[in-house]
C-alpha positions as CSV (number, residue, x, y, z in Angstrom):
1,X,19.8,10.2,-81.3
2,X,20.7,7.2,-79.4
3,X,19.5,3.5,-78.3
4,X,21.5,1.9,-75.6
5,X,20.9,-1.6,-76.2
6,X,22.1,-2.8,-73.0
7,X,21.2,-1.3,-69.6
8,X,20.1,-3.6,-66.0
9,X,18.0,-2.1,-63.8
10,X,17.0,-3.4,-60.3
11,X,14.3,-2.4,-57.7
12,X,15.4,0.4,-55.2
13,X,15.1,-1.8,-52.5
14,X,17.8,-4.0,-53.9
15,X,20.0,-2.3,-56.1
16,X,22.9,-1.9,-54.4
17,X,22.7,-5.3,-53.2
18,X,21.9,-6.5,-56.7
19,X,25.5,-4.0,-58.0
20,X,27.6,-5.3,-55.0
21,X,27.0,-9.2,-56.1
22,X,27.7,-8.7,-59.8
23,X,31.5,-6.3,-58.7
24,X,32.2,-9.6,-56.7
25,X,31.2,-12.1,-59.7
26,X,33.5,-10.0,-61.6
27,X,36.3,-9.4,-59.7
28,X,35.8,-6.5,-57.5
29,X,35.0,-4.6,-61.3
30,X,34.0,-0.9,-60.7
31,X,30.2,-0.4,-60.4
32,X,29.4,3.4,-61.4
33,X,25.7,3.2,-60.6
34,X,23.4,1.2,-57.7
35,X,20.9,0.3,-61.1
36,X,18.2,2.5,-60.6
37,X,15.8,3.6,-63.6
38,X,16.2,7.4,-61.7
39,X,20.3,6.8,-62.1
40,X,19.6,5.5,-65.9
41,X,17.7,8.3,-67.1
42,X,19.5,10.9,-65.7
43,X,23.1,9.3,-66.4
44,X,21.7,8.9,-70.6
45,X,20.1,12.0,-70.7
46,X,23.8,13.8,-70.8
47,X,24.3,11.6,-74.1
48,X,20.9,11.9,-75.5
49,X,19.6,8.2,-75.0
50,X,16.3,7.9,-76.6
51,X,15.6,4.5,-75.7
52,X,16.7,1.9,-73.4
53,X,16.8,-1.6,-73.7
54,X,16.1,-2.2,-70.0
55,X,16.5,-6.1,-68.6
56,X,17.6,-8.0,-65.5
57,X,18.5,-11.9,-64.6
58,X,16.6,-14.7,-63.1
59,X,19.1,-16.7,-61.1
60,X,16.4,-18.9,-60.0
61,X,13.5,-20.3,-61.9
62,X,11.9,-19.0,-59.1
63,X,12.4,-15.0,-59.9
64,X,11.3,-15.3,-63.0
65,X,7.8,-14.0,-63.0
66,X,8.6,-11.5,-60.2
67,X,11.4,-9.9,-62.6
68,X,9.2,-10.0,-65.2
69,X,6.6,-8.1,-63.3
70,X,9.2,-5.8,-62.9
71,X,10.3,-5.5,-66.2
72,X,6.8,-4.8,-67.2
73,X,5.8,-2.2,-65.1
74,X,9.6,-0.4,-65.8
75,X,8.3,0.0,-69.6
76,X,4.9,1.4,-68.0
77,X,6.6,4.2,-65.9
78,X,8.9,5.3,-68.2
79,X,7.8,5.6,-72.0
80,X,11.9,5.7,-72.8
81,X,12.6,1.8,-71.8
82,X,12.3,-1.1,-74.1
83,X,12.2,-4.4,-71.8
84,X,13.4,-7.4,-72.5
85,X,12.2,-10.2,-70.2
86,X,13.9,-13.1,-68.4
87,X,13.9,-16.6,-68.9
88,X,15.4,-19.5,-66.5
89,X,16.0,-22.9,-68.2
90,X,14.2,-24.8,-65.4
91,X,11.1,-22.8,-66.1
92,X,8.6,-25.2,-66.4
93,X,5.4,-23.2,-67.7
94,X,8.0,-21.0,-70.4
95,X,5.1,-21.0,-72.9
96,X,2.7,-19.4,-71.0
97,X,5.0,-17.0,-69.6
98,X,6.6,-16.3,-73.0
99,X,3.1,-15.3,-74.0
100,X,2.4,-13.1,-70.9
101,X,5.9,-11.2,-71.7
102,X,4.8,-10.4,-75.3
103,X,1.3,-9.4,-74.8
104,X,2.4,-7.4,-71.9
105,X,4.6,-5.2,-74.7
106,X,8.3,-6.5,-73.9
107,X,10.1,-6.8,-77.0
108,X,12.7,-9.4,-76.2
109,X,14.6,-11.8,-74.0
110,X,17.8,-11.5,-71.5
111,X,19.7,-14.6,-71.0
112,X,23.0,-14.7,-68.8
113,X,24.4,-18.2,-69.0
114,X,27.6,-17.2,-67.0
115,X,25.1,-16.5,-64.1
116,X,22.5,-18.9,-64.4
117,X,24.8,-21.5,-64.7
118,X,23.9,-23.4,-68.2
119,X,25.4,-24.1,-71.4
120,X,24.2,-21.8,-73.6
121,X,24.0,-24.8,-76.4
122,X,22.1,-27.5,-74.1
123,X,19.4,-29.2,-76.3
124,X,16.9,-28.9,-73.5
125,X,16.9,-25.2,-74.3
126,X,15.7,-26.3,-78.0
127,X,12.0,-25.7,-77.4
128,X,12.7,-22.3,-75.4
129,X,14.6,-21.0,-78.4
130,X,11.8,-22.0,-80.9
131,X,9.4,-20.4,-78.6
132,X,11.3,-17.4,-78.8
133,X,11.8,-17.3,-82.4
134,X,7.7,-18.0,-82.8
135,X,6.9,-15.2,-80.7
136,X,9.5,-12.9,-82.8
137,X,11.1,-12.0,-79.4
138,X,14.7,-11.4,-80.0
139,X,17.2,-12.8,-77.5
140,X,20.1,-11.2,-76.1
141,X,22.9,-13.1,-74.7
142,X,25.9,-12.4,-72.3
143,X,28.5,-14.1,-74.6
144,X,32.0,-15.2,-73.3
145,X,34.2,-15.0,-70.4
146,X,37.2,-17.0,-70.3
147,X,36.5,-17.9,-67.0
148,X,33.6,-20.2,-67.6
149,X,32.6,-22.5,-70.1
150,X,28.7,-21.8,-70.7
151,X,28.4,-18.5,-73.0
152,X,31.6,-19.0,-75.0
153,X,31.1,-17.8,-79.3
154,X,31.2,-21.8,-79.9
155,X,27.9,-22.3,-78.0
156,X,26.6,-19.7,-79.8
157,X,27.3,-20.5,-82.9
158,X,25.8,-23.3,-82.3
159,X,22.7,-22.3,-81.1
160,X,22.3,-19.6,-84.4
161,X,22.9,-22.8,-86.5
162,X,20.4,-25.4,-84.6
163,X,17.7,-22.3,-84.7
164,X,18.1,-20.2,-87.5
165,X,15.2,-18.2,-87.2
166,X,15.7,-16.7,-83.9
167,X,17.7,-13.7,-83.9
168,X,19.9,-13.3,-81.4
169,X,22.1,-11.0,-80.5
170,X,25.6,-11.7,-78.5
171,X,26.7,-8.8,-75.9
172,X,30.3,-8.0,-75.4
173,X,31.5,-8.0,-79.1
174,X,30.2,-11.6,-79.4
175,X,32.4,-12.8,-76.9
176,X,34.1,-11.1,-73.4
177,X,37.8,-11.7,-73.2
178,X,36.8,-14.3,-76.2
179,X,37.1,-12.0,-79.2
180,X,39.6,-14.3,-80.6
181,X,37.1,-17.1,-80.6
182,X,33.8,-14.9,-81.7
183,X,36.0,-13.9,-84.5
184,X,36.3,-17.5,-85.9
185,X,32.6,-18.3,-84.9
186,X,30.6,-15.6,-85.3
187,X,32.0,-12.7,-87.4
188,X,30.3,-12.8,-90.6
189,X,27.3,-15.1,-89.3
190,X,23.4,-14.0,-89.1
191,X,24.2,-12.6,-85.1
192,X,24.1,-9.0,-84.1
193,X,27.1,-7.8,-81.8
194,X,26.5,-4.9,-79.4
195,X,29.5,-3.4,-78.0
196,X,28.7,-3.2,-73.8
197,X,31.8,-3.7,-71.7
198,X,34.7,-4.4,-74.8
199,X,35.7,-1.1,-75.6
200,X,37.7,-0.5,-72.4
201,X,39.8,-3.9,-73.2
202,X,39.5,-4.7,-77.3
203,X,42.3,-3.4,-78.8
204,X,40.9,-0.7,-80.9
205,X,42.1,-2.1,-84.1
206,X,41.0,-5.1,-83.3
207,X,37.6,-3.6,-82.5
208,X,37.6,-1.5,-86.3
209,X,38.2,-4.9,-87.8
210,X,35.7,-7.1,-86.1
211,X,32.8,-4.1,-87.1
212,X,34.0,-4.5,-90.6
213,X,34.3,-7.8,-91.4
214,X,30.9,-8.1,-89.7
215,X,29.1,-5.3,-90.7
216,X,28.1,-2.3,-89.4
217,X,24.6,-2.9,-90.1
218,X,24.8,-6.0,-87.1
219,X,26.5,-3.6,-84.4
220,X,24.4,-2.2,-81.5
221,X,25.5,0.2,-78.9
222,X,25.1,-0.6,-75.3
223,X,26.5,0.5,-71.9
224,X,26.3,-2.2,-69.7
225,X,24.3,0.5,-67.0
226,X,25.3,0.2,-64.2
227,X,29.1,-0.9,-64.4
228,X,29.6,2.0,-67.0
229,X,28.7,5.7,-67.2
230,X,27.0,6.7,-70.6
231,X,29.5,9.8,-71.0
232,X,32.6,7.1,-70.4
233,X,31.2,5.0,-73.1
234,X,29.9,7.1,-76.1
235,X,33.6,8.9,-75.4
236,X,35.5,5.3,-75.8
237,X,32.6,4.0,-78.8
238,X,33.8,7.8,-81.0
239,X,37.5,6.2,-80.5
240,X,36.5,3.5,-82.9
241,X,36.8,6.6,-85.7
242,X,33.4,5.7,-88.1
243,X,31.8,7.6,-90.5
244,X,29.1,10.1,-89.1
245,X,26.8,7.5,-90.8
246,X,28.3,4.6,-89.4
247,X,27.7,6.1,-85.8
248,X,24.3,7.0,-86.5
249,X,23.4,3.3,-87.3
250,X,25.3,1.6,-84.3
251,X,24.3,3.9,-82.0
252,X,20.4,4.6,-83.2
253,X,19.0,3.2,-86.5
254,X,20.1,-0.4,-86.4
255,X,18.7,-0.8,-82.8
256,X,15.9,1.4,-83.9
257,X,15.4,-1.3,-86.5
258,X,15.7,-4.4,-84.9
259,X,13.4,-3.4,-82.2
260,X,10.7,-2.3,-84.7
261,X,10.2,1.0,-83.3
């Protein structure tokens, strides 16, 4: 069985808008889906997916509810998606929203600091975090880019330390194109890791190292749906050479776990 811990999905009506902006922000990167739940289900079905953590962005403060909403009625439809909501830091009324997300059966929060354009780190999102971590709604954050200076392992690190009762878990291997970086900040720290869009660039000893010096028991699978294909990414995560048990915990238990399910 398995829990992909990291897939966006997007309204029909914009979902290929939605893919097109994210291939520029990256560089003209390779989109293999538009980011329907439809295109999800059937692309993890071929891999047995379970469960998916489903999320998307608020690039405004403005979305937020309306993504949410979303979000919410996603997990409604489908009895395989997990959601985690959004959160903007210029959301003034977090708390009550917070509340709303929580009640409403999400299990967690999305941030992407590369996109909404904050430091992951800045004090003002202090209370947020607490809110989060009093709510027991794990966050999961886009970590690194060399390219930007807002979701680097440094912030993060400082963020676990400042609020060491939230758990949080860093996308990417803790840090994209920053693995040098989350291996001096965040390997061997209270984080999760889950391993969306790395496996394609890490070195793969570099990639066997990181899981054990960190722990296998703090890894999480995830296909970063829809830049990747769920075939295309269990095939490069059995590269990695684990234990049949070591597999069965990143790709299901650990997730399985975390989530509470």
């Amino acid at each position: 069985m398995i829990i992909d811990f990291h897939a966006h999905i997007y309204p029909e009506k914009i979902a290929e808008k939605a893919t097109k902006a994210i291939s520029t922000f990256y560089e003209n990167a390779p989109m293999r889906y538009h980011g329907s739940s439809t295109e999800l289900l059937l692309s993890g079905a071929k891999i047995g997916v379970e469960h998916y953590v489903v999320h998307s962005t608020a690039t405004k403060e403005a979305q937020v509810e309306s993504i949410n909403n979303f979000i919410i009625d996603e997990t409604q439809k489908h009895k395989e998606f997990v959601g985690f909501g959004t959160m903007h830091p210029n959301y003034a009324n977090f708390e009550q929203e917070i509340s709303r997300i929580k009640n409403a059966g999400l299990k967690g929060i999305k941030l992407h600091p590369d996109f909404q354009q904050f430091q992951i780190d800045d004090p003002k999102m202090d209370n947020l975090y607490e809110c989060f971590a009093a709510a027991d709604l794990p966050v999961l954050i886009h970590a690194g880019d060399y390219r930007f200076d807002f979701s680097g392992p440094v912030r993060i690190r400082n963020v676990i330390d400042k609020h060491p009762n939230l758990t949080v878990i860093a996308a990417h291997f803790g840090g994209y194109t920053e693995w040098d970086d989350a291996i001096e900040y965040l390997v061997g720290q209270n984080i999760y890791f889950d391993t969306s869009s790395t496996l394609w660039k890490l070195p793969l000893e570099t990639a066997q190292k990181m899981i054990y010096a960190h722990g296998v028991e703090h890894f999480l699978f995830g296909t970063d749906f829809p830049m990747w294909d769920h075939e295309q990414e269990l095939k490069s995560f059995k590269t990695l050479g684990l234990s049949p048990d070591e597999n069965e915990a990143i790709l299901y238990t650990n997730a399985k776990k975390l989530l509470k399910l």
